[in-house]
MOPAC internal coordinates of N, CA, C and O (Angstrom, degrees):
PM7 1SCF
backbone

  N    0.0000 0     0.00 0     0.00 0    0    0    0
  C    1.4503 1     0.00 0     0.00 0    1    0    0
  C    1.5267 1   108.57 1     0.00 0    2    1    0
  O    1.2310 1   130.51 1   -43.26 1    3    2    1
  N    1.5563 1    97.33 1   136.74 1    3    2    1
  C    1.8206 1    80.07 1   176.71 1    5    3    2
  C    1.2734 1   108.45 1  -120.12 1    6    5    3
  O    1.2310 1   119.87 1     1.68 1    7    6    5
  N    1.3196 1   117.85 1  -178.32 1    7    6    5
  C    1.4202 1   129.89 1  -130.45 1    9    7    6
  C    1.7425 1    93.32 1   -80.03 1   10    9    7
  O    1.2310 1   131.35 1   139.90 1   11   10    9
  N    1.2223 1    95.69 1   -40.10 1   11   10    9
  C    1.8812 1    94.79 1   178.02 1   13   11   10
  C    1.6094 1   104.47 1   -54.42 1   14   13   11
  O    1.2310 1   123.41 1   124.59 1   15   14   13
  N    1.2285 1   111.06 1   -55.41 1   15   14   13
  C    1.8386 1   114.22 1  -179.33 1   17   15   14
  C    1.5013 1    92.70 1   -30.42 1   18   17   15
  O    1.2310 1   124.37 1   104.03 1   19   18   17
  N    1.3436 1   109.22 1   -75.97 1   19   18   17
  C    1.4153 1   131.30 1  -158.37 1   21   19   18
  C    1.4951 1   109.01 1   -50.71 1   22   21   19
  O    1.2310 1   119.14 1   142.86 1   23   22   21
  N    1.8725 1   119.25 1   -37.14 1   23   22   21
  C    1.5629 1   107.30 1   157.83 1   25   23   22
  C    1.1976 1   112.84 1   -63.05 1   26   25   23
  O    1.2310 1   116.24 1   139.40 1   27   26   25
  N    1.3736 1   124.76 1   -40.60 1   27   26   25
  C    1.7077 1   108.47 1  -169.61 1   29   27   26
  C    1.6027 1   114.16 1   -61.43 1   30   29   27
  O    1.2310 1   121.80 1   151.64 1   31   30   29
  N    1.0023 1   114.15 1   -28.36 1   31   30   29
  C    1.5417 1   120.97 1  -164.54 1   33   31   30
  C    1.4409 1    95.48 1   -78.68 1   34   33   31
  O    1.2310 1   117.64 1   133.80 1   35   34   33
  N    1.1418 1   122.09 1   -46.20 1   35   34   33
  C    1.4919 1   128.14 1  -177.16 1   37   35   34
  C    1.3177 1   112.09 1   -45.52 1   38   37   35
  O    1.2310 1   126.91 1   123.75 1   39   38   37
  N    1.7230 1   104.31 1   -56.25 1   39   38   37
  C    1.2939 1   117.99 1   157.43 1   41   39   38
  C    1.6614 1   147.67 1   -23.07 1   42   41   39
  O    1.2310 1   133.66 1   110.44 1   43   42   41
  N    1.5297 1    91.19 1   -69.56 1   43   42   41
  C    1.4380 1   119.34 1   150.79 1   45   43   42
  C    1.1853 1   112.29 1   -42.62 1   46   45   43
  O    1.2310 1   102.25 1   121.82 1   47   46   45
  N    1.5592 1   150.08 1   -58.18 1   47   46   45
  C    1.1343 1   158.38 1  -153.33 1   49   47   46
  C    1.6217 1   105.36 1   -80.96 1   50   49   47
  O    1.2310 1   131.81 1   126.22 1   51   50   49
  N    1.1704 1    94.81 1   -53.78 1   51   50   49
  C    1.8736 1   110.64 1   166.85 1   53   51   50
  C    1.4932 1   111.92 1   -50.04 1   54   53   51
  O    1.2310 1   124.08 1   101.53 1   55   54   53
  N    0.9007 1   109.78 1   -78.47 1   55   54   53
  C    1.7867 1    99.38 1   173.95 1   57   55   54
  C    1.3961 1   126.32 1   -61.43 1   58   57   55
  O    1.2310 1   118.67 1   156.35 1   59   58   57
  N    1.1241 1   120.14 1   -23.65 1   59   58   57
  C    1.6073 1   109.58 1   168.70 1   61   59   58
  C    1.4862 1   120.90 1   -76.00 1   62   61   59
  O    1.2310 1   126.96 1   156.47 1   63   62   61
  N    1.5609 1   104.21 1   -23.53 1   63   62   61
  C    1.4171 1   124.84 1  -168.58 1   65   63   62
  C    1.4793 1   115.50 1   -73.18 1   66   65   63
  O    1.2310 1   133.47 1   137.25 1   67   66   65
  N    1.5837 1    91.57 1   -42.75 1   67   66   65
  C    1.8483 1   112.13 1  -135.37 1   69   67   66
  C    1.7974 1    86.89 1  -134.05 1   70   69   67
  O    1.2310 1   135.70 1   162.96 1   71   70   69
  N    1.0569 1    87.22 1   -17.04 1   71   70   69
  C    2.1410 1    76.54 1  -176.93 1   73   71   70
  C    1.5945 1   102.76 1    69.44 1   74   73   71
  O    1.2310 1   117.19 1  -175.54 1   75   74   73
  N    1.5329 1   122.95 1     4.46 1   75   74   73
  C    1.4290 1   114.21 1   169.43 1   77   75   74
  C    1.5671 1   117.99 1   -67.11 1   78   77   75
  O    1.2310 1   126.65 1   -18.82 1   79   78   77
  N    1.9350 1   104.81 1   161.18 1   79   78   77
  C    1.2610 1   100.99 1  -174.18 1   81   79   78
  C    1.7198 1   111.01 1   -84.76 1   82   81   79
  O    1.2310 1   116.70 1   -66.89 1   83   82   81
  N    0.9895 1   123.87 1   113.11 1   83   82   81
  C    1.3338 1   128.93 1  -170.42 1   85   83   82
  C    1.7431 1   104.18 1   -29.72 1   86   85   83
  O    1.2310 1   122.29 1   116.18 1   87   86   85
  N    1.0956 1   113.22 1   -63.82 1   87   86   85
  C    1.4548 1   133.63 1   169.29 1   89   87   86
  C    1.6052 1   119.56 1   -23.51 1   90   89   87
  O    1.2310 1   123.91 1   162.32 1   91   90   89
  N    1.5619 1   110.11 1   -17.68 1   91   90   89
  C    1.3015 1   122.46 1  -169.79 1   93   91   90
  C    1.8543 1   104.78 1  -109.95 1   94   93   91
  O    1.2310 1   126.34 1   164.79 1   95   94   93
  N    1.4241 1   105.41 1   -15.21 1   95   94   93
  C    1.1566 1   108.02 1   166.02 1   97   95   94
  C    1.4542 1   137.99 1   -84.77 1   98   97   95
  O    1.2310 1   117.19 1   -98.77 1   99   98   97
  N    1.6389 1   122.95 1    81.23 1   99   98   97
  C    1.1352 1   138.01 1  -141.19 1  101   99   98
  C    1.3492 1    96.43 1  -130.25 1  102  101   99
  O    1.2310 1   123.70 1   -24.38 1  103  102  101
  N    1.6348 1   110.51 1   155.62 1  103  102  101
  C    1.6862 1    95.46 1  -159.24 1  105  103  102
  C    1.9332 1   103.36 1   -80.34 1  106  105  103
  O    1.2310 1   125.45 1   172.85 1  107  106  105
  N    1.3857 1   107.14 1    -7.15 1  107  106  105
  C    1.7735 1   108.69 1  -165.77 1  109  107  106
  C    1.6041 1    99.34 1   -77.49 1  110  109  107
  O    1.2310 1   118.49 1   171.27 1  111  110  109
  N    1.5202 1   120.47 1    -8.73 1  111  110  109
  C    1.5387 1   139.69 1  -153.38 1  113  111  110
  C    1.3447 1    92.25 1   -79.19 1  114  113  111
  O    1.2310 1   115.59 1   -60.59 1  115  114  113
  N    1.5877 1   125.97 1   119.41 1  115  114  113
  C    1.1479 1   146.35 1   160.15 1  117  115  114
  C    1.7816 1   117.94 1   -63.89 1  118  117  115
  O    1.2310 1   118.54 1   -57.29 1  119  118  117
  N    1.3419 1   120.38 1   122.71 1  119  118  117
  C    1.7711 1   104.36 1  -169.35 1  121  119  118
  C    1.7995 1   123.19 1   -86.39 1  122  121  119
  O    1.2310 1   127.81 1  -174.74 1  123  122  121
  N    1.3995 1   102.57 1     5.26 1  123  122  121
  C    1.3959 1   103.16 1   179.66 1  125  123  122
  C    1.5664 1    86.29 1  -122.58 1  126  125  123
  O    1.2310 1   114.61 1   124.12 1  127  126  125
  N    1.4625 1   127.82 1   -55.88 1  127  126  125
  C    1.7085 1   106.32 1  -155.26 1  129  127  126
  C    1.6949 1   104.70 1   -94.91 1  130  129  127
  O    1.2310 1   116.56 1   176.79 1  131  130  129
  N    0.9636 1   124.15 1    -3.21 1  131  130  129
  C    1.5172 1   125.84 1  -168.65 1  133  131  130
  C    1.6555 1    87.81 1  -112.57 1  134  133  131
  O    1.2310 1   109.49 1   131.52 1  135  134  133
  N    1.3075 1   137.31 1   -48.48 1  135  134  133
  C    1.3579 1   137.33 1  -173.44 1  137  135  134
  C    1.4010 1   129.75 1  -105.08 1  138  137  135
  O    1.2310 1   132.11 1  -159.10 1  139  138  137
  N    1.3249 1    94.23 1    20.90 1  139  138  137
  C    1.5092 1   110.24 1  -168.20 1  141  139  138
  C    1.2416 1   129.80 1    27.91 1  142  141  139
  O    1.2310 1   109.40 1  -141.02 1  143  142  141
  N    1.4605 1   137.48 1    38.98 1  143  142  141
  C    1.5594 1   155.15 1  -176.36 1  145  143  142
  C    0.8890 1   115.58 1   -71.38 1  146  145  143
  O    1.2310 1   101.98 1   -99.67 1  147  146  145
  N    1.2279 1   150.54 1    80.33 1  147  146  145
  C    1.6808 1   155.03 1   146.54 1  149  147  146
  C    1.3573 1   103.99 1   -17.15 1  150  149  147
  O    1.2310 1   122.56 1     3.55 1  151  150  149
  N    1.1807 1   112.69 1  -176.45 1  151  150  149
  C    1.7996 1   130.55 1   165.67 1  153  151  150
  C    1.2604 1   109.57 1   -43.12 1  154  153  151
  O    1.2310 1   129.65 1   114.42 1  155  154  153
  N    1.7207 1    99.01 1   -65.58 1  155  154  153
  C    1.4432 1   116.93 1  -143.27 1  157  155  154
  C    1.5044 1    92.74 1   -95.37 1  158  157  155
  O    1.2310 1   106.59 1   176.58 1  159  158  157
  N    1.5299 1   142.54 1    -3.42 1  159  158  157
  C    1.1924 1   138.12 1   166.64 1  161  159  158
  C    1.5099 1    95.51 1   -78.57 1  162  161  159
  O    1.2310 1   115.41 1   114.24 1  163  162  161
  N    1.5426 1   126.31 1   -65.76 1  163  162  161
  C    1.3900 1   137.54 1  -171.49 1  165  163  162
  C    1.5704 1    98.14 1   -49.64 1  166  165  163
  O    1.2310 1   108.47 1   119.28 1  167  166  165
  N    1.2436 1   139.16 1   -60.72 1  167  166  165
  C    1.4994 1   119.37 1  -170.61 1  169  167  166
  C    1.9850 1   104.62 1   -82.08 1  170  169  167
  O    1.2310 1   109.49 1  -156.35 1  171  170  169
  N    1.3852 1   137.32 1    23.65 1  171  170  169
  C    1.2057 1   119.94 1   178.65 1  173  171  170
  C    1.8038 1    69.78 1  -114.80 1  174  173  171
  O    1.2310 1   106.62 1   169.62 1  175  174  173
  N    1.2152 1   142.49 1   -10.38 1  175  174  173
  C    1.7134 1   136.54 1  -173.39 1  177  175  174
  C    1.2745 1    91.48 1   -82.59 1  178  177  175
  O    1.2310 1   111.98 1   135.97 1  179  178  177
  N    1.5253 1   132.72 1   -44.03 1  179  178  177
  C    1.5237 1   120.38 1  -152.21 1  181  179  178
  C    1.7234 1    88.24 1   -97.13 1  182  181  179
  O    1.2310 1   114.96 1   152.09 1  183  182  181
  N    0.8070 1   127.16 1   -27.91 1  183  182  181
  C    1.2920 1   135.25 1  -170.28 1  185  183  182
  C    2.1307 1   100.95 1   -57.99 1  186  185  183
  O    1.2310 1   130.45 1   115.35 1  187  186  185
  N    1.7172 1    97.45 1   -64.65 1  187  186  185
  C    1.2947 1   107.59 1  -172.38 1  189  187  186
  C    2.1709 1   107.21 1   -70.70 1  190  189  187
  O    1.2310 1   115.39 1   131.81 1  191  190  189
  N    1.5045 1   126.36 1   -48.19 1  191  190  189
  C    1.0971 1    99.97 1   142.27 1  193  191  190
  C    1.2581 1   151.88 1    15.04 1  194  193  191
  O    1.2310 1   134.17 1    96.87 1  195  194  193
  N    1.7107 1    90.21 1   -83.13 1  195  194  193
  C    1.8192 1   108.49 1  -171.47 1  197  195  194
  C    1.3664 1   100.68 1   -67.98 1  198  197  195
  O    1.2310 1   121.87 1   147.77 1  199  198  197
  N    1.1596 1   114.02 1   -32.23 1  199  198  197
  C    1.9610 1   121.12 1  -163.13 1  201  199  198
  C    2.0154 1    86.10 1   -75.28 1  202  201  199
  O    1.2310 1   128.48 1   109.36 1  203  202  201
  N    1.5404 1   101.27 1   -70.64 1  203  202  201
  C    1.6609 1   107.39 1  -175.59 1  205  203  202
  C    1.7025 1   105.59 1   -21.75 1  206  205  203
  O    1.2310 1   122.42 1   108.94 1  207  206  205
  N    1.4773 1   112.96 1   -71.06 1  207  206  205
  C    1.0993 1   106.72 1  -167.02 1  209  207  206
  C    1.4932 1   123.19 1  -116.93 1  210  209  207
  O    1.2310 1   130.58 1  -128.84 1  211  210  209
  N    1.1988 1    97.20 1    51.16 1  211  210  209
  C    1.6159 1   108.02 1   178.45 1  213  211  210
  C    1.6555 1   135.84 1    31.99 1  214  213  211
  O    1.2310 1   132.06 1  -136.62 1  215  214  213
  N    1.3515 1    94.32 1    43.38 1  215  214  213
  C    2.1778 1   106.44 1  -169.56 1  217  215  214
  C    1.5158 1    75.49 1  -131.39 1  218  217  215
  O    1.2310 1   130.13 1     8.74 1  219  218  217
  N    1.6645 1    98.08 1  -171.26 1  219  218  217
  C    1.0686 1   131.18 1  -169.03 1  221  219  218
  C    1.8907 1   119.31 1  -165.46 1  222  221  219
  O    1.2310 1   140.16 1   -72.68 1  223  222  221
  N    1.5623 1    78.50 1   107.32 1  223  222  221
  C    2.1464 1    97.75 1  -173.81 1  225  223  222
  C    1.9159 1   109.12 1   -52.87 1  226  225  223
  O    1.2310 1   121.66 1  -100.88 1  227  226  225
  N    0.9383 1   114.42 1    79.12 1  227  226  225
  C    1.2759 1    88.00 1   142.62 1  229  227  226
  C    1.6550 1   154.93 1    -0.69 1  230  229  227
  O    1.2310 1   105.13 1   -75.83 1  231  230  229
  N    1.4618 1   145.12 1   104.17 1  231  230  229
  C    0.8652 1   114.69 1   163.73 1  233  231  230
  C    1.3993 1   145.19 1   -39.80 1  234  233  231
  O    1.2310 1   119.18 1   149.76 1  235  234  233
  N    1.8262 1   119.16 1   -30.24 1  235  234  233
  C    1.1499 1    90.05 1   162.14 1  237  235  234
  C    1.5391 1   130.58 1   -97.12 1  238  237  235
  O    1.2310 1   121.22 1  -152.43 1  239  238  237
  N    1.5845 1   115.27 1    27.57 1  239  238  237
  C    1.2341 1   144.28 1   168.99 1  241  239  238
  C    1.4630 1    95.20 1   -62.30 1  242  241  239
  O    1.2310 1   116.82 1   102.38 1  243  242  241
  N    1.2141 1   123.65 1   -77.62 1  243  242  241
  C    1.6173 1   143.49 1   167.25 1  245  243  242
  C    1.4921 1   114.39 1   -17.77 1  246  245  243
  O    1.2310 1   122.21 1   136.87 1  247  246  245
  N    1.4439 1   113.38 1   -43.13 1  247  246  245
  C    1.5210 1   129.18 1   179.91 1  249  247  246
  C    1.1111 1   130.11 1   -79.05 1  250  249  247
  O    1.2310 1   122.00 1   171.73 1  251  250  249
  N    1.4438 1   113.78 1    -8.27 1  251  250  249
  C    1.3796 1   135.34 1  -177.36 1  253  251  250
  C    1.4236 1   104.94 1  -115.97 1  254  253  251
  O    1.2310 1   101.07 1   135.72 1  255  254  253
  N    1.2116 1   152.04 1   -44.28 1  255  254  253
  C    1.0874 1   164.35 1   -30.74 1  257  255  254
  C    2.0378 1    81.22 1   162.93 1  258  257  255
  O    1.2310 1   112.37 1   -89.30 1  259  258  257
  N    1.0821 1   132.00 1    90.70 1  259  258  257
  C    1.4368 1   141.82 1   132.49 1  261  259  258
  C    1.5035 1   126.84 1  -131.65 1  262  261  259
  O    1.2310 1   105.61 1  -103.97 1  263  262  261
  N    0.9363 1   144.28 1    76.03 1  263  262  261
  C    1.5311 1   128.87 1  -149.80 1  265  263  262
  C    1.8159 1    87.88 1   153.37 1  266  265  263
  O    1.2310 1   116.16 1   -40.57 1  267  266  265
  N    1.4507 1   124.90 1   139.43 1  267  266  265
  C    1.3098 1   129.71 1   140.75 1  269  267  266
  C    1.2119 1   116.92 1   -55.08 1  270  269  267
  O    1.2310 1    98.52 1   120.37 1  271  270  269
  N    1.2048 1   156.10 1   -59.63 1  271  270  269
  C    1.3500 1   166.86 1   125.31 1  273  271  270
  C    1.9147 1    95.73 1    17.59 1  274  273  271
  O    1.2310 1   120.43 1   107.59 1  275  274  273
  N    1.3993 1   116.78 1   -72.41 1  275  274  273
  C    1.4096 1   130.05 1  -178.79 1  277  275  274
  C    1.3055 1   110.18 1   -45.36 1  278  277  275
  O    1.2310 1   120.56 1   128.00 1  279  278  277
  N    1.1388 1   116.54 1   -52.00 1  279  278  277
  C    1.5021 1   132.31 1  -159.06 1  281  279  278
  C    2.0624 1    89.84 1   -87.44 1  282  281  279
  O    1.2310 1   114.83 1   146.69 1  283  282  281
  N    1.3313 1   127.40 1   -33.31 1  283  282  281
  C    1.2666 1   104.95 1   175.99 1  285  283  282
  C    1.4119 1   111.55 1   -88.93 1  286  285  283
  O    1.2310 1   121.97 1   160.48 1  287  286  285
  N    1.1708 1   113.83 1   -19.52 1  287  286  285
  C    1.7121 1   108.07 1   159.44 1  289  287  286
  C    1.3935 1    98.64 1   -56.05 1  290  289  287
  O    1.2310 1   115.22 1    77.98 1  291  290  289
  N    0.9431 1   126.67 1  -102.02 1  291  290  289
  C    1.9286 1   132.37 1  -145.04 1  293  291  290
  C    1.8951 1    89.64 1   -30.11 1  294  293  291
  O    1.2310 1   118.90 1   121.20 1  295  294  293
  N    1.4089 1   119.70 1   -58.80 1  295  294  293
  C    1.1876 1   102.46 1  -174.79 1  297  295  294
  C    1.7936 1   135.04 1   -38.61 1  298  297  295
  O    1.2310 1   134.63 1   143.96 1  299  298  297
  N    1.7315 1    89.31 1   -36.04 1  299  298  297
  C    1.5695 1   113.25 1  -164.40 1  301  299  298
  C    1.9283 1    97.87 1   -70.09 1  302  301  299
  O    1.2310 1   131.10 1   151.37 1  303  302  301
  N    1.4979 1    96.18 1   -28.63 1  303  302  301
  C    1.5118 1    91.95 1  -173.48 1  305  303  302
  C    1.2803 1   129.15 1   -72.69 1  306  305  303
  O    1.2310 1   137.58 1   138.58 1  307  306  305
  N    2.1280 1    83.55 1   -41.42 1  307  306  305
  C    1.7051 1    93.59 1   165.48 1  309  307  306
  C    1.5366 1   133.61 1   -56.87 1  310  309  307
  O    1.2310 1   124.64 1   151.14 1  311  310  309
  N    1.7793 1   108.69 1   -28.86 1  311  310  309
  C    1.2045 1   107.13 1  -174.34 1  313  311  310
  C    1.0472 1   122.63 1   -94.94 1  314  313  311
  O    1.2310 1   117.31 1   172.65 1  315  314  313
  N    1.4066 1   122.72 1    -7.35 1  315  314  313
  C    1.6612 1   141.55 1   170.80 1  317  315  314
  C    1.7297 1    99.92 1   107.12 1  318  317  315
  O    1.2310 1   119.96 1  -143.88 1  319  318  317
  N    1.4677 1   117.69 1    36.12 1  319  318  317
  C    1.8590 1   100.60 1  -168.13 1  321  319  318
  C    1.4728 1    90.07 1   -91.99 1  322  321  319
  O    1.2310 1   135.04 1    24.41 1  323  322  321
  N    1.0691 1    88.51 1  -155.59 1  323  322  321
  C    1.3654 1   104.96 1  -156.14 1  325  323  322
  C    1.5613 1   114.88 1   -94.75 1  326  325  323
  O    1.2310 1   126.52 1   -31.03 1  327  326  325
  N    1.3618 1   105.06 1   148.97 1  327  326  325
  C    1.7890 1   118.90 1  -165.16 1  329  327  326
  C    1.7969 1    91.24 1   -43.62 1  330  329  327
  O    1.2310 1   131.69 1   -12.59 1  331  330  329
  N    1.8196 1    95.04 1   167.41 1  331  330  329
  C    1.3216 1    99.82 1   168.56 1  333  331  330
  C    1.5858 1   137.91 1   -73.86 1  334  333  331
  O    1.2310 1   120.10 1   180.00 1  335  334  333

């Protein structure tokens, strides 16, 4: 899967999830100050994710993990896509 798949899906997940505008999900997009994500938005995101694409984040996945960009790396690693 490559990393674009892996933004769209992210995407996808975001607006069905989050009612976000897909359009705002860009990899430079920060998930609390650029996307306004609370706790409880950020763990129903990692939550829907894990379901979207069938892996599972790590905590220290979670720790690294601020940035769209971040969050489609860890995915890309889990799923075997392709280098950055």
């Amino acid at each position: 899967m490559t990393r674009a798949e892996i933004l769209a899906g992210i995407a996808e997940v975001a607006r069905v999830e989050l009612a976000l505008d897909p359009a705002a999900i860009e990899p430079r997009a920060r998930l609390v100050e650029d996307l306004g994500l609370d706790s409880l938005k950020l763990l129903t995101l990692a939550a829907a994710v894990e379901n979207h694409f069938r892996v599972a984040l790590a905590p220290e996945d979670d720790a690294r993990i601020r940035t769209v960009a971040d969050l489609v790396a860890a995915l890309a690693e889990k799923l075997g896509g392709d280098p950055p």
